[in-house]
C-alpha positions in Angstrom: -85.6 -30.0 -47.4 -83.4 -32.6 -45.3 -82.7 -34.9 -48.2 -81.7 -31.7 -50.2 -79.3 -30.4 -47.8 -77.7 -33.8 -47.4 -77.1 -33.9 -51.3 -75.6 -30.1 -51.1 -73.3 -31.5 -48.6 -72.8 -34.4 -50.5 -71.9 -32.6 -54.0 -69.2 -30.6 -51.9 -66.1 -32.1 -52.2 -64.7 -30.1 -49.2 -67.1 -31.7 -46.7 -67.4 -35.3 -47.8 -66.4 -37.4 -45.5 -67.6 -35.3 -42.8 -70.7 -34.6 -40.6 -70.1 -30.9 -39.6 -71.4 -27.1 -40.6 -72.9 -27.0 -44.1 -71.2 -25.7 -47.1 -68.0 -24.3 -47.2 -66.6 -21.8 -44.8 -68.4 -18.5 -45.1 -65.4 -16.2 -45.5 -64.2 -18.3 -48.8 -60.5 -17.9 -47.8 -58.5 -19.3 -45.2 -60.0 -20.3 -42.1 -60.2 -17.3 -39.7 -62.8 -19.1 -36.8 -61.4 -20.6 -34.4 -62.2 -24.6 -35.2 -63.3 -25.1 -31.9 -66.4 -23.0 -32.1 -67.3 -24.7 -35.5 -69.3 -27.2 -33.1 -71.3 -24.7 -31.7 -72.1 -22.2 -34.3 -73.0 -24.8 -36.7 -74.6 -27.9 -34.6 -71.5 -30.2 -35.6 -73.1 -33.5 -35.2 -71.1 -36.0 -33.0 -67.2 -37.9 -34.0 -66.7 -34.2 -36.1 -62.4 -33.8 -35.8 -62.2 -31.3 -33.3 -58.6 -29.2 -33.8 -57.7 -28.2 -30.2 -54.8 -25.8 -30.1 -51.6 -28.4 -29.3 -50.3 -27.4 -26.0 -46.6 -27.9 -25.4 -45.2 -28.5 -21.7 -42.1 -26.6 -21.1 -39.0 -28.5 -21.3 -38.4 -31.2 -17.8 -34.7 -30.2 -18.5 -35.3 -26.5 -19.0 -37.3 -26.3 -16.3 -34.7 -27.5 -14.4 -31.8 -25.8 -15.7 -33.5 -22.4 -14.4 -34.4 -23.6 -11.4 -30.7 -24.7 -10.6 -29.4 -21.1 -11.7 -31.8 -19.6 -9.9 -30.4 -21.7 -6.4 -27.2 -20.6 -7.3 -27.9 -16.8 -7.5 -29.4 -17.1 -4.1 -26.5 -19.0 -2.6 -24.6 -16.4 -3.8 -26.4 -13.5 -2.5 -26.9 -15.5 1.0 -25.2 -13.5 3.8 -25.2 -16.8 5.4 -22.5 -17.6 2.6 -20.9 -14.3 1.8 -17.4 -14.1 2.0 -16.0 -12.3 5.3 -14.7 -8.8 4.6 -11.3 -8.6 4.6 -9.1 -7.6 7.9 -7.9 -4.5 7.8 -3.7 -3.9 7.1 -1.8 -3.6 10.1 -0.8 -0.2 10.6 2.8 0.9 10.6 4.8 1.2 14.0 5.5 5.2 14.0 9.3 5.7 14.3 10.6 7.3 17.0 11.2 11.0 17.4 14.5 12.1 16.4 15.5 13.6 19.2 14.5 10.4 21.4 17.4 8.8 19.4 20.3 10.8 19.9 23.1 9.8 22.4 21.9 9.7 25.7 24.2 10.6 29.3 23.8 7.1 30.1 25.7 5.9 27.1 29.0 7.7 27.0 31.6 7.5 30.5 32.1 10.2 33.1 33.0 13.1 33.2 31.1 14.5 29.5 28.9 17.3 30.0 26.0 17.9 27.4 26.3 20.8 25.5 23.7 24.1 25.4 21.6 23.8 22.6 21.4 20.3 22.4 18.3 19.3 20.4 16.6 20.3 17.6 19.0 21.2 14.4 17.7 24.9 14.2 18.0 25.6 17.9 21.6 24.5 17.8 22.1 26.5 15.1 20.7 29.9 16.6 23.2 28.7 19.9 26.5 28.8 18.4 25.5 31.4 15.6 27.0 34.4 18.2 29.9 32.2 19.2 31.1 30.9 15.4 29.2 32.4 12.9 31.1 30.5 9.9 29.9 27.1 11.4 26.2 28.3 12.0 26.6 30.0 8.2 27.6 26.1 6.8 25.4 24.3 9.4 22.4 26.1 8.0 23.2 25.5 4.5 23.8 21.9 4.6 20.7 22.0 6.7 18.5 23.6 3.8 20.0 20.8 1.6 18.6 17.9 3.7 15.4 19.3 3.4 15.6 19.7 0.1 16.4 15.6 0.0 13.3 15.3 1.4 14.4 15.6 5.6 11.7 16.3 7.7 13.2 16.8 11.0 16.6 16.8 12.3 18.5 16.7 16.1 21.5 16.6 17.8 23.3 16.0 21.1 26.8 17.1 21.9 29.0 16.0 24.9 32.1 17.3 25.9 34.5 17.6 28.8 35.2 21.3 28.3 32.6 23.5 27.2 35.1 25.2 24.6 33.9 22.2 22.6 30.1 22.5 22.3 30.6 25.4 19.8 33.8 23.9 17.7 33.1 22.0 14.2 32.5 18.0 14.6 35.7 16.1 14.7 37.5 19.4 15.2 37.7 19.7 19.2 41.8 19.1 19.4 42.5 16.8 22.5 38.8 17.4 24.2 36.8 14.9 25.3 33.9 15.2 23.0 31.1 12.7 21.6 28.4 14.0 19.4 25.4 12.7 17.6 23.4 13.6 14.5 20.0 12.0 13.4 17.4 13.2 10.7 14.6 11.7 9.5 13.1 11.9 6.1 9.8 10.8 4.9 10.8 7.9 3.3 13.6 4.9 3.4 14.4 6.1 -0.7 15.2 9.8 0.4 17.0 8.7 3.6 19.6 6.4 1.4 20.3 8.8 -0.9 21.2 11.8 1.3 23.1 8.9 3.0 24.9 8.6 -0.2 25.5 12.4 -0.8 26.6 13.2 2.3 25.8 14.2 5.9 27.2 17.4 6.8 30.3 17.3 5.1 30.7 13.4 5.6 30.6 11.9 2.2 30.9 8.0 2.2 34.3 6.5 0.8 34.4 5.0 -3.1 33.9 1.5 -2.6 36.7 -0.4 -3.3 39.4 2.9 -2.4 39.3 2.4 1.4 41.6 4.2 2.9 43.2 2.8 5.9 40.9 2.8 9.3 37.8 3.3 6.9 35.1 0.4 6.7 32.2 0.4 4.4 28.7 -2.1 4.2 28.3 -4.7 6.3 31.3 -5.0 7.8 30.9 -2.2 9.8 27.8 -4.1 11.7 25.6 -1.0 11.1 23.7 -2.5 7.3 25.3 -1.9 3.8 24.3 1.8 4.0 27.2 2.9 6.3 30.9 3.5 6.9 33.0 3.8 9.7 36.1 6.0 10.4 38.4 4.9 13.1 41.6 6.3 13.6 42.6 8.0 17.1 41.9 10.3 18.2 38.3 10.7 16.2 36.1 7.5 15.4 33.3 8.7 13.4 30.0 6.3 12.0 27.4 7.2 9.5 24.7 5.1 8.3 21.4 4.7 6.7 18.8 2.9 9.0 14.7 3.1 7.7 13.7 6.7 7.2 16.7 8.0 9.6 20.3 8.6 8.7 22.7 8.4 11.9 26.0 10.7 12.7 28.0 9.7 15.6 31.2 11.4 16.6 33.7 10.3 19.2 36.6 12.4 19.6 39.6 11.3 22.1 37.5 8.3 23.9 38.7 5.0 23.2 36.8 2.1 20.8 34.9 0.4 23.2 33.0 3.6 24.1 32.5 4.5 20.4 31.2 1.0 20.0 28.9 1.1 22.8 27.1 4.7 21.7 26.6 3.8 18.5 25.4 0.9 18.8 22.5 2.7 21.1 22.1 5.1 19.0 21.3 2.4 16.3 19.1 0.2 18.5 16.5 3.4 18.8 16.2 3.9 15.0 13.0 1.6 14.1 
């Protein structure tokens, strides 16, 4: 029985050469065992091939490629080396209320008296209204037309030697001591600048270029390039555009150097 297996084995071309399991495979097709149980199931003799499954290490530089990415995604997620938050903006300086603005005793020269109904636009309005309706009619148009610029808020502050004055149009007092001041504020530089250039109560800044004589516009006048000055006794009158705020100062029979002096106050508290 052994020598006749050995010659079966012998006579199979598919198993010369090797000691191993008898015939050929069982199934008659491709192999489907596993080649390492061939030992086992069929008492491979000794020095039979043995396929192992080929086993692959992964990749030194792969390996290390992830491991390098993976660093970096936790160096970037560190708190320890997050980027600070950012400091907050500043915030604005509020600008002064208008009426904190306005001429003030201390800047004009004895003997001017302030004027009832100094102080907010619609109060001085509702003062004079019994004493010169016409002004209080105009006032409270050109009023409505600020706001319509975009003026939020509006003051002023008259002065005069004779209270005959207080109720008489701006620049319109005859040979009265008089100074008088006008600021509103709108609620942005853009709106301020061009009610500036339209017109404050009835004062419309001069064509550049057709100056008139005792009229200065821009920088000249010292007040920035949105202004103009009127000087010409006995009423010296300045007008200008400063931030959100346009300014309206009125001097009527005091000399220059008092003019100079209140406006320039009045300009100093616009911010």
């Amino acid at each position: 029985m052994r020598v006749l297996l050995i010659k079966d084995r012998l006579r199979n071309p598919r198993v010369q050469g090797h000691a191993g399991a008898p015939g050929r495979n069982r199934t008659c097709c491709l192999s489907v065992r596993s080649r390492t149980l061939c030992p086992v199931s069929y008492r491979r003799v000794a020095g039979f091939p043995v396929y192992l499954p080929r086993y692959t290490a992964p990749s030194v530089n792969r390996l290390t490629a992830a491991l390098a990415i993976t660093f970096a995604l936790v160096a970037c997620t560190s708190p320890l080396t997050s980027a600070p938050p950012p400091s907050p903006l500043p915030s604005p300086t509020p600008h002064h209320p208008v009426a904190s603005t306005l001429l003030q005793p201390s800047d004009l020269p004895a003997p001017l008296t302030q004027c009832q109904g100094s102080g907010p636009i619609a109060g001085y309005i509702a003062t004079i209204k019994s004493a010169n309706p016409d002004l209080a009619q105009r006032l409270t148009k050109q009023w409505n037309d600020l706001k319509n610029l975009g003026a939020t808020e509006a003051a002023i502050n008259l002065f005069a030697a004779d209270p005959s004055a207080c109720t008489m149009e701006l620049a319109a007092v005859g040979n009265i001591q008089s100074a008088a001041s006008l600021v509103v504020a709108f609620a942005e530089q853009g709106q301020a600048d061009r009610a500036w250039q339209a017109g404050i109560l009835g004062f419309t800044p001069p064509v550049p270029g057709e100056l008139p004589p005792g009229v200065a516009r821009g920088t000249g006048t010292g007040l920035g390039p949105s202004s103009w000055t009127y000087d010409r006794t006995p009423v010296r009158l300045a007008c200008w555009q400063k931030n959100v705020f346009v300014a309206l100062v009125v001097f009527t029979n005091l000399d220059a150097t008092a003019f100079k002096a209140g406006t320039a106050a009045v300009d100093a508290r616009l911010n």
